[in-house]
C-alpha positions in Angstrom: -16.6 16.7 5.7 -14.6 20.2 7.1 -12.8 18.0 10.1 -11.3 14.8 12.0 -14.0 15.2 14.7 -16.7 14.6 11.8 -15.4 11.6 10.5 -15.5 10.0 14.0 -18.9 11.0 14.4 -19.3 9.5 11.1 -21.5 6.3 12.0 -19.1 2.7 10.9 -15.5 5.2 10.6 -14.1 4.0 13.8 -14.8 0.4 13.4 -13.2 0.2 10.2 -10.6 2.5 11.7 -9.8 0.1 14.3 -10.0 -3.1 12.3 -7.4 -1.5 9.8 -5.1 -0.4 12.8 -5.1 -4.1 13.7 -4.9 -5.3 10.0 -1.7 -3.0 9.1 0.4 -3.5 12.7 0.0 -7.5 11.9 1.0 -6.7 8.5 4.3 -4.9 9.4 5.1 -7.0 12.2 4.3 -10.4 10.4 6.2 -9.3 7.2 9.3 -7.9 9.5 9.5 -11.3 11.1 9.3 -13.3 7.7 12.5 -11.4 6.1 13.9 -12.1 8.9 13.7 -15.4 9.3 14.1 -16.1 5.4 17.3 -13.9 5.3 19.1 -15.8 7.9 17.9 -19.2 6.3 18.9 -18.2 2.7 21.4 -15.2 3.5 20.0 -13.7 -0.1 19.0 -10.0 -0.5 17.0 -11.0 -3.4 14.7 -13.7 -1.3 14.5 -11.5 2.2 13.0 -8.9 -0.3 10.6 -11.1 -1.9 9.3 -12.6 0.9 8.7 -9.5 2.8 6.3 -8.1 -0.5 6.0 -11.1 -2.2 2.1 -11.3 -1.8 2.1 -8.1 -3.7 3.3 -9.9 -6.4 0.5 -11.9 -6.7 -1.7 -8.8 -6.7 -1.8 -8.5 -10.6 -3.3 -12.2 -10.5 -5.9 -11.4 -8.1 -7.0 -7.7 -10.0 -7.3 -10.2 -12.9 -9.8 -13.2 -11.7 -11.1 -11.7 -8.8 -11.7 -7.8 -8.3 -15.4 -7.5 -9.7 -16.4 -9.2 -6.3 -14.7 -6.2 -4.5 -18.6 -4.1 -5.6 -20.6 -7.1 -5.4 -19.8 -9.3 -1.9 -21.7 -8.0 1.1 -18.6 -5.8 3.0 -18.8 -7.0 6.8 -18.2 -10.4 5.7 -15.6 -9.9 3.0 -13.7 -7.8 5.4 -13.6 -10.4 8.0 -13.1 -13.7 5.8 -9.9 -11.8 4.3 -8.4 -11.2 7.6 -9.1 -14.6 8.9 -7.5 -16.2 6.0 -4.4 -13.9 6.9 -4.4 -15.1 10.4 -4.5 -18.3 9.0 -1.6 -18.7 6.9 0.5 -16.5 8.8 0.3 -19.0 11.6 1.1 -21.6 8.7 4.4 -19.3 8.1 5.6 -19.8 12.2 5.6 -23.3 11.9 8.9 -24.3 12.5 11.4 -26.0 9.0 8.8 -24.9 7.0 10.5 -25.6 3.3 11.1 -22.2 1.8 9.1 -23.0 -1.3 6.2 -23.6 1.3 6.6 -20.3 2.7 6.0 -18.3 -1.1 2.9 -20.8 -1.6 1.5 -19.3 1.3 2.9 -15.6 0.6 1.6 -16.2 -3.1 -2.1 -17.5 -1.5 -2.4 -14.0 0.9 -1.9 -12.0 -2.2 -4.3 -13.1 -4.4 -6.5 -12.6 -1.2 -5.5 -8.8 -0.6 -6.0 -8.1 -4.2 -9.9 -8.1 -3.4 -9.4 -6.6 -0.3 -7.8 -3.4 -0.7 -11.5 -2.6 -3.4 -13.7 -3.7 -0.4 -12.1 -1.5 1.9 -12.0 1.4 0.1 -15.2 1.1 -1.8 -16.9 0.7 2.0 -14.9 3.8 2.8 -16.1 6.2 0.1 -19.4 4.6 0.9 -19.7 6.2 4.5 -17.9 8.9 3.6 -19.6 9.7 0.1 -16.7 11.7 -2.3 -16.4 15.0 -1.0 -15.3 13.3 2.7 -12.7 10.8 1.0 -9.9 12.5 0.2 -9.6 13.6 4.4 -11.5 10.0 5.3 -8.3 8.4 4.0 -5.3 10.8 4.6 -6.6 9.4 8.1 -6.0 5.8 7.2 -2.8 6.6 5.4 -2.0 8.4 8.9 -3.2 5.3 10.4 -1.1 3.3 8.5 1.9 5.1 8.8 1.4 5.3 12.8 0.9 1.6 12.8 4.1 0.8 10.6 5.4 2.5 13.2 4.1 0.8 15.9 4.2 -2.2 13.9 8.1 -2.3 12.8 9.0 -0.6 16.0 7.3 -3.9 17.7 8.6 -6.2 15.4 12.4 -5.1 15.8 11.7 -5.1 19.4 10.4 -8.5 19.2 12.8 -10.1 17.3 15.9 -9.4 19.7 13.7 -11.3 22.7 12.1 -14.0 20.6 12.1 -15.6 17.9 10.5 -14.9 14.5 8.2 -18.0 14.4 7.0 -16.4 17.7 6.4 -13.2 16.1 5.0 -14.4 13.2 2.5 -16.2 16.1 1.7 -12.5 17.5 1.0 -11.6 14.2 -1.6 -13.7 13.1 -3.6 -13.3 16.8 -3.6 -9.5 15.3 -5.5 -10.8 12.3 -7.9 -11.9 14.5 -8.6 -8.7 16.4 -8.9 -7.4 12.9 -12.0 -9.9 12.0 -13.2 -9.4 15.5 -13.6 -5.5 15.2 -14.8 -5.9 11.5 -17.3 -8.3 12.3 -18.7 -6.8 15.4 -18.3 -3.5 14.3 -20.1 -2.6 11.0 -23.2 -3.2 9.6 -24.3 -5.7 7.7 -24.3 -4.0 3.9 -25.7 -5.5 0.6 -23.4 -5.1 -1.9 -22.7 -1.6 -4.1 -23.1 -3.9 -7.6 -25.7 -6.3 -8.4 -25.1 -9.6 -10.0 -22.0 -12.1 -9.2 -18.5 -11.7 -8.6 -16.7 -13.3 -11.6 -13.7 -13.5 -14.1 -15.6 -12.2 -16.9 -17.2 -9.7 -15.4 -13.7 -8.6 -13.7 -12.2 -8.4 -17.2 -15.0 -6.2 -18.5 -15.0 -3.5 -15.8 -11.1 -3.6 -15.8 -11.7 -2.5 -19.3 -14.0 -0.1 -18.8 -11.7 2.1 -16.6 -8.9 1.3 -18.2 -9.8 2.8 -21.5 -10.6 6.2 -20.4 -6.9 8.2 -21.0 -7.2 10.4 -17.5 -8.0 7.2 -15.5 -5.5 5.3 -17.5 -2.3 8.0 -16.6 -3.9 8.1 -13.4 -3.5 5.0 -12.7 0.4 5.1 -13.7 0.9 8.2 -11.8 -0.1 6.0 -8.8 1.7 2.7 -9.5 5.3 3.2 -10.9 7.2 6.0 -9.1 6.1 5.0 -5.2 7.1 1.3 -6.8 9.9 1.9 -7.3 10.9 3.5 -4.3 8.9 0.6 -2.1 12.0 -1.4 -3.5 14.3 0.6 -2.4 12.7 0.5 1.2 12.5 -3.3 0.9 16.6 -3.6 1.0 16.8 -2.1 4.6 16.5 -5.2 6.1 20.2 -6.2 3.8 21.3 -2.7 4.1 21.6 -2.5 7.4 20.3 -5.7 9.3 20.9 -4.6 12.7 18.8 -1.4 12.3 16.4 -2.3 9.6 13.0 -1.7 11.6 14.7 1.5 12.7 14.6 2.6 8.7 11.5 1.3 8.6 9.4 3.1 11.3 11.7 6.4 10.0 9.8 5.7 6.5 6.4 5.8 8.8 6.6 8.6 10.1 7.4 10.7 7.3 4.4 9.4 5.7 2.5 9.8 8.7 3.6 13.7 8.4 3.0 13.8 4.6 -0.5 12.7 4.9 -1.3 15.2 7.7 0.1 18.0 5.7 -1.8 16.8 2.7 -5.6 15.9 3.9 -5.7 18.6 6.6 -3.7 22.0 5.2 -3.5 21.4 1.4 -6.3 23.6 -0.3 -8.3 22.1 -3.4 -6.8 24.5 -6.1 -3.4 23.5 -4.8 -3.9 19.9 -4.9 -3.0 19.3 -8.8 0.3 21.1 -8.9 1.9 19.0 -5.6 1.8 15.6 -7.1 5.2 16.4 -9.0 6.9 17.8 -6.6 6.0 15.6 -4.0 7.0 12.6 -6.6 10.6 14.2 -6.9 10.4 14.0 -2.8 9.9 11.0 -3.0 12.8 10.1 -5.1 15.5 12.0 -5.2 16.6 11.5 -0.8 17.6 7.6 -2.4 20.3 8.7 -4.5 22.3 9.6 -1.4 22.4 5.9 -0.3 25.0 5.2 -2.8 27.5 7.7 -0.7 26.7 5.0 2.0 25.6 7.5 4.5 25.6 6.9 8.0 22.8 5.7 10.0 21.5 9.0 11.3 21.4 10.7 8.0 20.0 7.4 6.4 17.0 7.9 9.2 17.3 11.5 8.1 16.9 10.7 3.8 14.3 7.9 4.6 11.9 10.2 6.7 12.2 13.4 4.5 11.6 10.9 1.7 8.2 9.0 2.3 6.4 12.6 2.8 6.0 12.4 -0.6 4.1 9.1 -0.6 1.4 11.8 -0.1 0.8 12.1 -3.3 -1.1 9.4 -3.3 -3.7 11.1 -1.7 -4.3 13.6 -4.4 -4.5 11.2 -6.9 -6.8 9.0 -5.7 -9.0 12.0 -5.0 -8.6 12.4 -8.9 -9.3 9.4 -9.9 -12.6 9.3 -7.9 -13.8 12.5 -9.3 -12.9 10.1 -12.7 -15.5 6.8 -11.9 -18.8 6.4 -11.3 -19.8 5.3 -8.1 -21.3 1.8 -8.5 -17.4 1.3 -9.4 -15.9 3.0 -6.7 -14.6 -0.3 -5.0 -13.5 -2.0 -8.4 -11.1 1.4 -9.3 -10.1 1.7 -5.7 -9.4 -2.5 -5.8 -7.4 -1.8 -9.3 -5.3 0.8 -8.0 -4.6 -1.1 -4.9 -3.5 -4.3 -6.5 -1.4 -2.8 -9.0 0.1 -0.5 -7.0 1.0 -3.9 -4.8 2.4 -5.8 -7.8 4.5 -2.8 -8.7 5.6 -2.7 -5.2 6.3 -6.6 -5.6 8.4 -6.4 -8.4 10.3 -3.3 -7.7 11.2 -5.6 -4.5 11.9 -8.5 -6.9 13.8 -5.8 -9.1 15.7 -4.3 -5.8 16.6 -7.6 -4.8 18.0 -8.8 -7.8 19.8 -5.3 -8.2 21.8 -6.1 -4.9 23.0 -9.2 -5.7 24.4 -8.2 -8.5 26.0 -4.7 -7.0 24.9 -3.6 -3.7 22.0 -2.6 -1.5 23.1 1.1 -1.6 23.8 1.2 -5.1 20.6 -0.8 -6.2 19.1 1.9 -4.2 20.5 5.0 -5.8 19.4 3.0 -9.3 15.5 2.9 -8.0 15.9 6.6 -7.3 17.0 7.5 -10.3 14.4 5.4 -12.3 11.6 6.8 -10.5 12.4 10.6 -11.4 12.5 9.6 -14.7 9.0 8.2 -14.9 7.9 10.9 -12.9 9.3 13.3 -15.3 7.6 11.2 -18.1 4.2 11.4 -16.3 4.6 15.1 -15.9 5.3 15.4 -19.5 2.2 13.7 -20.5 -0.1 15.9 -18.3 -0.6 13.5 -15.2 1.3 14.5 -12.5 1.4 18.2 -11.5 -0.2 19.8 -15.0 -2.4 22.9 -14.4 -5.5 21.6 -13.2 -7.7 23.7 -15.4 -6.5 22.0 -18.4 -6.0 18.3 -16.5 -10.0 18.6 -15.5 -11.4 19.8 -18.7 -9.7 16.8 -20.3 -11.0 14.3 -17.0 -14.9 15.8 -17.9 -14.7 15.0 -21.6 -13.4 11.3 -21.0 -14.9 10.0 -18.1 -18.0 8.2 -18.1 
């Protein structure tokens, strides 16, 4: 796969393409909408953030009881039961008064759903694409994603100062719709990658399995703690500055957006290995500036340069798929999805809790801090930017 123009020619790409467009704008726009209207009921930092990642939280619960299903349930129709049951309690969510410990059933119920999603997704994906087309297969859904948080956020915030954010929430959920629609109508009706049925034991076994292997195992840290971390810090925007929070927001967008590109498209293979540190510290080290409270235009500035280094995402997945077989493709991909979510849940959890006690700014410049440390531990222990020769001979002798 040398190019963009041959994974659209790439037969089922642009329906899943289009169905995730659909899925992430009524993600951003749904969960924009939600802080909203939980921070001017509650007025707590702590609960805005939580509500706004709170079904990642519920992500470590799903990877736990439900993930082996992500290899074994035909993909058309996982893909477009999941977002129905989005579009579904989301609509539950604009219903007016709803009692605030109604509002994190319902977050709690759409994360253990997404925990099985994010494996069928992506297992589908490296199943049209096979391996050596992934890693450029989904920079361009990491694009998509960022293009559509922009969109997304950018819509929301515009939303939100014409109507109301039970409305939104409404607009939302008829996105999750055109997100089953394009799924369903779109693909192709595949068997499953795994045989047998989805089930806890079975989950618990393969979690095992790719767990125990040490190169999948740092792996999987690289790719869950330090973008964690900073996810928290990007889910205090909304207290930091509430009048200019989707502004931040589509800012962090963008410079994902621009990471990705740089990263799928110009980034050579023997290069790969030695950019996830730096990109890490990238990430990082902008948020230590917010406890100087900076202005809005720099903030914009911090946030944007910041989120390029979400792109090191990309080469680490590309790792850890060179790492698994592929009749486990989708159950790795799942795992690293859900628990990158739950980390992203509880560094909002963390964040929120963080400001109440100090400040948004200063619970900021604390994430920062925390993730360069990690990253500087994950470094250290040969995951994130070692020489490559010496990473891969250690990946051949362990995996499977």
């Amino acid at each position: 796969m040398r190019s963009y123009r041959d994974l659209f020619r790439t037969p089922e790409f642009t329906p899943l393409f289009l169905s995730s467009a659909a899925l992430t704008a009524a993600q951003t726009t749904g969960a924009l909408a939600l802080a909203t209207l939980v921070y001017r009921a509650t007025g707590s930092p702590l609960l805005a953030a939580v509500s706004m990642f709170g079904p990642s939280l519920a992500q470590v619960l799903g990877a736990t009881l439900l993930l082996s299903g992500a290899d074994r349930l035909p993909p058309r129709r996982a893909l477009t039961a999941i977002s129905l049951t989005f579009a579904a309690g989301t609509a539950l969510l604009a219903i007016p008064a709803l009692p605030i410990w109604s509002v994190f059933l319902v977050i709690l119920t759409q994360g253990l759903v997404a925990s099985l999603g994010g494996g069928v997704r992506w297992g589908l994906l490296n199943q049209i694409l096979t391996k050596d087309g992934y890693l450029l297969g989904r920079s361009v859904f990491t694009m998509l994603s960022g293009l559509m948080q922009i969109t997304g956020y950018g819509l929301g915030g515009a939303l939100l100062a014409y109507l109301s954010p039970h409305t939104t929430l409404l607009l939302s959920a008829a996105l999750y719709v055109v997100s089953a629609a394009a799924t369903r109508w779109g693909l192709t009706a595949r068997p499953p990658r795994a045989t047998g049925r989805p089930s806890v034991r079975t989950t618990w076994r393969t979690n095992g399995t790719l767990w125990r292997s040490r190169p999948r195992r740092l792996t999987y840290l690289g790719l869950w703690i330090p973008n964690g971390l900073i996810v928290g810090c990007e889910s205090l925007y909304v207290p930091y500055t509430p009048a200019s929070a989707g502004t931040l927001f589509a800012c962090a967008a963008l410079g994902m957006l621009l990471g990705d590109l740089a990263a799928g498209r110009f980034v050579p293979p023997t290069l790969r290995p030695r950019l996830i540190t730096p990109l890490l510290v990238l990430l990082a080290a902008p948020y230590a500036a917010f406890a100087l409270y900076p202005p809005l235009w720099l903030a914009a500035v911090l946030v944007t340069t910041a989120s390029a280094g979400f792109s090191a995402s990309l080469l680490q997945q590309e790792r850890l798929m060179r790492l698994t077989p592929d009749d486990l493709s989708g159950h790795a991909l799942g795992l690293h999805s859900a628990g990158m979510l739950t980390l992203q849940g509880a560094s909002a959890t963390l964040a929120g809790t963080l400001a109440q006690l100090t400040s948004p700014a200063t619970a900021m410049a604390l994430l920062s801090l925390t993730s360069l440390t990690v990253t500087a531990w994950l470094a250290r222990a040969g995951t994130a930017g070692a020489p490559g020769g010496v990473l891969l001979d250690e990946e051949r002798a362990e995996a499977p």
